[in-house]
C-alpha positions as CSV (number, residue, x, y, z in Angstrom):
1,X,0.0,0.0,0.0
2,X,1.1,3.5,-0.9
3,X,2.2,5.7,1.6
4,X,-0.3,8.5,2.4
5,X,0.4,12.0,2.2
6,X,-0.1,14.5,5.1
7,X,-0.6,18.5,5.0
8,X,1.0,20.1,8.2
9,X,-0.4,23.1,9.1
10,X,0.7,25.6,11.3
11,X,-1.6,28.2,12.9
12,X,0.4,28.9,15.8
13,X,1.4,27.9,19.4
14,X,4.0,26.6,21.4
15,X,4.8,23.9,19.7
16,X,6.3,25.1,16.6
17,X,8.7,27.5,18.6
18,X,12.3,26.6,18.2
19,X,16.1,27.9,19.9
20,X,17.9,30.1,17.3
21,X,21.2,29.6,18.6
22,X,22.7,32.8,17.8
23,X,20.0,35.3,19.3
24,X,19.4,32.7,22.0
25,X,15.1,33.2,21.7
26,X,12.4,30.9,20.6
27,X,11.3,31.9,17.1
28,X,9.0,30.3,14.7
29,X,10.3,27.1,13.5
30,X,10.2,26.0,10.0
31,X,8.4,22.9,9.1
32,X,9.6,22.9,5.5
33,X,12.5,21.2,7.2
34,X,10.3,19.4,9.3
35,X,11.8,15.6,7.7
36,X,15.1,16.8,8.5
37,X,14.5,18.0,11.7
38,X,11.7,14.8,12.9
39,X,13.2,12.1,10.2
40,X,10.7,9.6,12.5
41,X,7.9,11.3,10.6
42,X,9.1,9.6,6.8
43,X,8.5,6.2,8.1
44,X,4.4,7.1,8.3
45,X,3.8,9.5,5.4
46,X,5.4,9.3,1.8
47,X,5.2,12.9,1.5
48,X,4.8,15.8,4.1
49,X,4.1,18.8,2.7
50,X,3.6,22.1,5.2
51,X,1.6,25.8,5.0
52,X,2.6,28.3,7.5
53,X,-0.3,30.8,8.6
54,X,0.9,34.3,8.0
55,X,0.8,35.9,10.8
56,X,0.8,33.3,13.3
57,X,-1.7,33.0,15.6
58,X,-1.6,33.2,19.2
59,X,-4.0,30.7,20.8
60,X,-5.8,33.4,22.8
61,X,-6.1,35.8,19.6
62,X,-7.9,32.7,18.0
63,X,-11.1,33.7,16.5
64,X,-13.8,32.3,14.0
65,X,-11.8,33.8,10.8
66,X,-9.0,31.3,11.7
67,X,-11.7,28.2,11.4
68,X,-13.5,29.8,7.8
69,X,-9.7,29.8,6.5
70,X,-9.0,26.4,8.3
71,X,-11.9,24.8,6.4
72,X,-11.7,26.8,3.2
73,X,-7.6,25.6,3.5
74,X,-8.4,21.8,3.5
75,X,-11.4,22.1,1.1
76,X,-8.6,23.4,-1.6
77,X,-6.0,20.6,-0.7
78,X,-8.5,18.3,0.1
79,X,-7.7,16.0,-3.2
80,X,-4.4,16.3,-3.0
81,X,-3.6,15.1,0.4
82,X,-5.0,12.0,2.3
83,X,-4.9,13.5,6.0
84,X,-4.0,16.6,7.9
85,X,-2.6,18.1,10.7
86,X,-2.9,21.6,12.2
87,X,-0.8,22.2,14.8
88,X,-2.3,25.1,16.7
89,X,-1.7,26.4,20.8
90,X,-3.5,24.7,23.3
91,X,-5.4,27.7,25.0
92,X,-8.1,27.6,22.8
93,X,-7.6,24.1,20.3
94,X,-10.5,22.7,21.8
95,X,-12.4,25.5,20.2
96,X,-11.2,25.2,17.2
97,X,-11.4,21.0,16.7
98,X,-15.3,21.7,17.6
99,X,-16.2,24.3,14.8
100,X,-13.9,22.4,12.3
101,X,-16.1,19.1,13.5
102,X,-19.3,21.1,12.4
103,X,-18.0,23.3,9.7
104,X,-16.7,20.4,7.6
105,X,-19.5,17.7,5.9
106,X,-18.4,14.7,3.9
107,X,-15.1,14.4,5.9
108,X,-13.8,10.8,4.6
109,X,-10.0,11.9,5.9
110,X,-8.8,12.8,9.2
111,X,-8.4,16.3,10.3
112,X,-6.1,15.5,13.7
113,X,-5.2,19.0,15.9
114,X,-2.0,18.4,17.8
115,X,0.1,21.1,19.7
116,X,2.4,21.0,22.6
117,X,3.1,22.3,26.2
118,X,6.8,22.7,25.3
119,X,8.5,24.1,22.7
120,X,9.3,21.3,20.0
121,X,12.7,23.0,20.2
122,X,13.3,22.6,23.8
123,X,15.2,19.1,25.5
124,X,12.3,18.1,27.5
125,X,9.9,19.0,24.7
126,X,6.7,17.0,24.6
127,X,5.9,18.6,21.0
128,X,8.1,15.7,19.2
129,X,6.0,12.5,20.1
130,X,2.2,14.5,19.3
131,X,4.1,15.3,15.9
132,X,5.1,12.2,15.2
133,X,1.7,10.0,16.8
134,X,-0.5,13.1,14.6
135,X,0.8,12.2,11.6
136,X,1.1,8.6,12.0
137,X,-2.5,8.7,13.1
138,X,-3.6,11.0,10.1
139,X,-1.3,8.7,7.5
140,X,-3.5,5.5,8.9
141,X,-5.2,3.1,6.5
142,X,-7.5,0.1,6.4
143,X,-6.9,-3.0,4.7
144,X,-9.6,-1.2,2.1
145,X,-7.6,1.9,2.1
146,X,-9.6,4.1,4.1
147,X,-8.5,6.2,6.6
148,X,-9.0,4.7,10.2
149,X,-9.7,8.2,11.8
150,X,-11.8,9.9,8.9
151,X,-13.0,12.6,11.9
152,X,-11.6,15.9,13.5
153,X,-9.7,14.8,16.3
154,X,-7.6,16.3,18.4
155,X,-4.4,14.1,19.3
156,X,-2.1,15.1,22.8
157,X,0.0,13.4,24.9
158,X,-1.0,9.5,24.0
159,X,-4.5,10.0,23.8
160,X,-6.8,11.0,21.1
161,X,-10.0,12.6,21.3
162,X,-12.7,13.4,19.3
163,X,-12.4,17.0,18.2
164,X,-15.8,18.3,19.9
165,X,-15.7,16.0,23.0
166,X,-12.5,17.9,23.7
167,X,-11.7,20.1,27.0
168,X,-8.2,21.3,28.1
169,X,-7.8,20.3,31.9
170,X,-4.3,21.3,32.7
171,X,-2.0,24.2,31.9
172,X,0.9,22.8,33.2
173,X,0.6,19.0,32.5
174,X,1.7,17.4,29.6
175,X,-1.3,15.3,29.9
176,X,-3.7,19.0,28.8
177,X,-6.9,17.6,27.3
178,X,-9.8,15.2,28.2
179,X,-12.5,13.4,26.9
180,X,-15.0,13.5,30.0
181,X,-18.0,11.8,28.4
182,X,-16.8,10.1,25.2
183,X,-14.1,7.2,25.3
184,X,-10.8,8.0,23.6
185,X,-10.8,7.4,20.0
186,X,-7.4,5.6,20.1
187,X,-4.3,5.4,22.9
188,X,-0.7,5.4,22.0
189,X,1.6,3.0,24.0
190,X,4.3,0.7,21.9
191,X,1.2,0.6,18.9
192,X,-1.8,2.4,18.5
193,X,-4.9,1.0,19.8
194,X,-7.4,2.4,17.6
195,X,-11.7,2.3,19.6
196,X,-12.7,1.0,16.1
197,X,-16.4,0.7,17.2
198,X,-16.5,4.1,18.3
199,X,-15.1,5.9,15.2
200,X,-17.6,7.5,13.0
201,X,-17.5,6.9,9.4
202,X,-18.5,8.4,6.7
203,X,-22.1,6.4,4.3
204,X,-20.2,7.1,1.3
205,X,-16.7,7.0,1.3
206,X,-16.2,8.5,-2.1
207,X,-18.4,11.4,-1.2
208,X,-17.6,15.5,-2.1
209,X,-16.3,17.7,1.3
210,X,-18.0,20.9,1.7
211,X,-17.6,23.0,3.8
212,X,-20.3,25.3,6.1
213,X,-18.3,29.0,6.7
214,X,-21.0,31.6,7.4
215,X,-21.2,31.7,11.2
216,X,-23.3,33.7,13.7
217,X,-21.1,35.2,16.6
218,X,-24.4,36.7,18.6
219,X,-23.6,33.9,21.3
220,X,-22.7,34.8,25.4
221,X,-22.0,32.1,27.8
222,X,-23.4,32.8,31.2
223,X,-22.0,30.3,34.0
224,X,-24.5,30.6,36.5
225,X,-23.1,31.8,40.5
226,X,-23.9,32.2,44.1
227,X,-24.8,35.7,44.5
228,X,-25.7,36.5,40.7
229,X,-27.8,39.2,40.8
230,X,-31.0,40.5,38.1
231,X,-29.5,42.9,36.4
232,X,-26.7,40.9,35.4
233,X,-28.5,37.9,34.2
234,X,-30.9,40.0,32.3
235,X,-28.1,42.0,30.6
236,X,-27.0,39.0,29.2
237,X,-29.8,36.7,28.8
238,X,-32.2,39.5,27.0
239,X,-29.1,41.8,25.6
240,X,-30.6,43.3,22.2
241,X,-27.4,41.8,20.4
242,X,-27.3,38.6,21.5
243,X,-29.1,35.9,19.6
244,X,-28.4,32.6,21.9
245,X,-27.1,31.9,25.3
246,X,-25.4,28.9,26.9
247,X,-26.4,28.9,30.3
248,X,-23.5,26.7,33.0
249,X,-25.8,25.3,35.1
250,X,-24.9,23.6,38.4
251,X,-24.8,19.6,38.7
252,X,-27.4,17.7,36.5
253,X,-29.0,20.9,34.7
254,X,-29.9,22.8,38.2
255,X,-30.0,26.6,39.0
256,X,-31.6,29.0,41.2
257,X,-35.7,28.3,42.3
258,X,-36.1,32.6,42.7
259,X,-38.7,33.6,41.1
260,X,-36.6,36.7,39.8
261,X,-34.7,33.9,38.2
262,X,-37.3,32.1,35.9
263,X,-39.1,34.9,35.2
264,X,-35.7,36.5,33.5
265,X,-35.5,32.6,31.9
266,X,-39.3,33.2,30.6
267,X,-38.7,37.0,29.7
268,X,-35.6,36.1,27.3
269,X,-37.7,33.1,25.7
270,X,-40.7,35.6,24.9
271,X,-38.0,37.4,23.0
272,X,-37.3,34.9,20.7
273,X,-33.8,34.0,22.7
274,X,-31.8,30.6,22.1
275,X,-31.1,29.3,25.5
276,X,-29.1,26.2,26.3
277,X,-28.6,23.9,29.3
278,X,-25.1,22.8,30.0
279,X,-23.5,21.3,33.0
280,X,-21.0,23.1,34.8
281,X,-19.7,19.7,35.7
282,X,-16.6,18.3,34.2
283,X,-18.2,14.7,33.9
284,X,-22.1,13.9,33.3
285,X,-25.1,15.2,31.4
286,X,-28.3,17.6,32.1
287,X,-31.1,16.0,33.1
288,X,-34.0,18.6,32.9
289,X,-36.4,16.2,34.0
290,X,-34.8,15.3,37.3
291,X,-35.8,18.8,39.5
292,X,-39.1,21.1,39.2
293,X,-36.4,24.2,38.0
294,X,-35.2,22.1,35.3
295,X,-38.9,21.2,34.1
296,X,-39.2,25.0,34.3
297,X,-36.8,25.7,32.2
298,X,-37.9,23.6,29.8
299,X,-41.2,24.9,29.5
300,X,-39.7,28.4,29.6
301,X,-38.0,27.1,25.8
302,X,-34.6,26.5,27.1
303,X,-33.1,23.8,25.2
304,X,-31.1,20.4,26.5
305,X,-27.2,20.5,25.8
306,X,-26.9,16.9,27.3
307,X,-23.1,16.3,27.9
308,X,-21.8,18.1,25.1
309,X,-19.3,20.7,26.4
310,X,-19.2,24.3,26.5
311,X,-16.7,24.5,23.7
312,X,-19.0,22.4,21.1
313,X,-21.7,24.1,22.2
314,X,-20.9,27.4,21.2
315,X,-18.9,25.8,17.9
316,X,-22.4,24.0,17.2
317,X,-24.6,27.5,17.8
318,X,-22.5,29.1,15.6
319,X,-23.0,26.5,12.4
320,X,-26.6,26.0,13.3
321,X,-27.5,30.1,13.2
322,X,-25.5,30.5,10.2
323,X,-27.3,28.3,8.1
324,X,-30.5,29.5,9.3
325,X,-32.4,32.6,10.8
326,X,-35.2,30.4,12.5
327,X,-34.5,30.2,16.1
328,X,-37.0,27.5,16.6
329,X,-35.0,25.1,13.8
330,X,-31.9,26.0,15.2
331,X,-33.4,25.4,19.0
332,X,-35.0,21.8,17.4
333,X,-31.2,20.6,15.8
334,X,-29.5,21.4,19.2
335,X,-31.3,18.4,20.5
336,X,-29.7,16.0,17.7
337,X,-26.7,14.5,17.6
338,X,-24.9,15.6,14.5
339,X,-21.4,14.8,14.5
340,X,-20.7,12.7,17.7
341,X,-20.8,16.2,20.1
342,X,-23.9,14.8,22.8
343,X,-24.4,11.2,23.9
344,X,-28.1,10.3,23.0
């Protein structure tokens, strides 16, 4: 069987940070070199090819324009390479592996985010092995030839996850990202233990990729406190720019039984407002069904985010009010799941 071949992309982040040795600084390192510098990575891909955003990115200073050009990137080179690999900071990667998950339809490749939480050019560097596992993992075939991992994915520090089940846990730990509520796709010890039965695949394997780029930003995220008061839940909940809310609820979907509360809940549904449950829990789903506030809730319009997470939440708003200015259809396909994100 042919060797695949992998397009490298680099938006950005620690990981492709390298020693010059006569300024004595990290800069920007250049993965047009990237065989000669990782020569493990030839043995997985017969031909690595690399595109270099210009600027770089900063994770923090990630916004939706990086995703559109992400998805508009791969739809361009989709033909001409059999997986990718973005390498991107970790700050905000879970973001990104979430919209990619939704903004991409017909994905019969894999799409695998990487990054590091050390310079690849440092000693201790744990930027090396995702490189290396990424593009082994993106450069994986079948015995028909397809790819094993035709899905977004994020891939860190032996583990990877599916793109929108995806939180970062740890700053400081090489071990950064999590799956809470979906098993790991595959683990890397001495092989790669690919979860088969737990990999979506595409119904037609020869199917076109398109892409979906218009997005709606009018999204807030309000993570429900002791001592919140009226005025600032109602700012945000019934703000005359904002379109849809995620609401952090505590434990299984709960939140205050004030009255003040649910009628600000019932005063932003009147308006027409998006409203969705999620748990502010790392593990675990909403039940609204379970206390008399969540049943209010629900009657009040707001919508059941299950256990998807606060990151494909907002990636999944943001495809579903693009494509359509019907809050009810959009409310209506929050509930389904589309591409693996909730556990129905």
């Amino acid at each position: 069987m042919n060797k695949a071949s992998i397009l490298l992309i680099y938006t950005g982040g620690t990981i492709g940070m390298k020693m010059d040795p006569i300024e004595q600084a990290l800069k920007p390192f250049d993965f047009e070199a990237i065989i000669d510098e990782v020569p493990e990575l030839s043995k997985f891909a017969g031909r690595i090819d690399s595109y270099t955003f210009d600027p770089l990115i900063d994770s923090s200073d990630v916004e939706p324009g990086l995703w559109q050009r992400l998805a508009e990137l791969i739809k361009d080179k989709y033909d001409d390479y059999d997986g990718f690999v973005i390498l991107h900071g970790t700050d905000t990667m879970a973001y990104s592996s979430s919209a990619l998950s939704f903004m991409l339809d017909g994905l019969t490749k894999p799409v695998i985010f990487t990054g590091s939480q050390l310079p690849i050019g440092t000693l201790r560097t744990d930027g090396k092995e995702n490189l290396i596992s990424a593009v082994e993992i993106a450069a994986a075939k079948d015995p028909e030839g397809h790819a094993i991992v035709p899905e977004v994915a994020i891939y860190f520090d032996s583990k990877l996850i599916r793109g929108n089940r995806a939180v970062k846990v740890s700053s400081e730990h090489f071990s950064a990202f999590q799956s809470p509520n979906y098993p790991l796709l595959a683990e890397a010890g001495i092989n790669i233990r690919y979860n088969t039965d737990l990999i979506r695949r595409p119904l037609d394997w020869y199917s076109s990729l398109s892409i979906n780029t218009k997005l709606d930003m009018r999204v807030s995220i309000l993570k429900l406190h002791p001592g919140m008061t009226p005025q600032v839940m109602r700012a945000v909940l019934c703000g005359p720019e904002t379109r849809a809310v995620i609401m952090e609820t505590y434990g299984a979907g709960n939140a205050p039984t004030g009255d003040w509360f649910l009628n600000i809940v019932r005063e932003a549904g009147g308006m027409g407002k998006i409203l969705v449950n999620v748990t502010q829990c790392l593990t675990g789903s909403v039940d609204m069904d379970l206390y008399a506030n969540g049943k209010a809730m629900a009657r009040a319009g707001v919508v059941n985010g299950y256990d998807g997470t606060t990151e494909s939440t907002l990636a999944k708003l943001f495809f579903l009010m693009g494509k359509s200015s019907d809050n009810e259809w959009v409310k209506e396909m929050l509930t389904k799941n589309l591409k693996g994100e909730i556990t129905k």
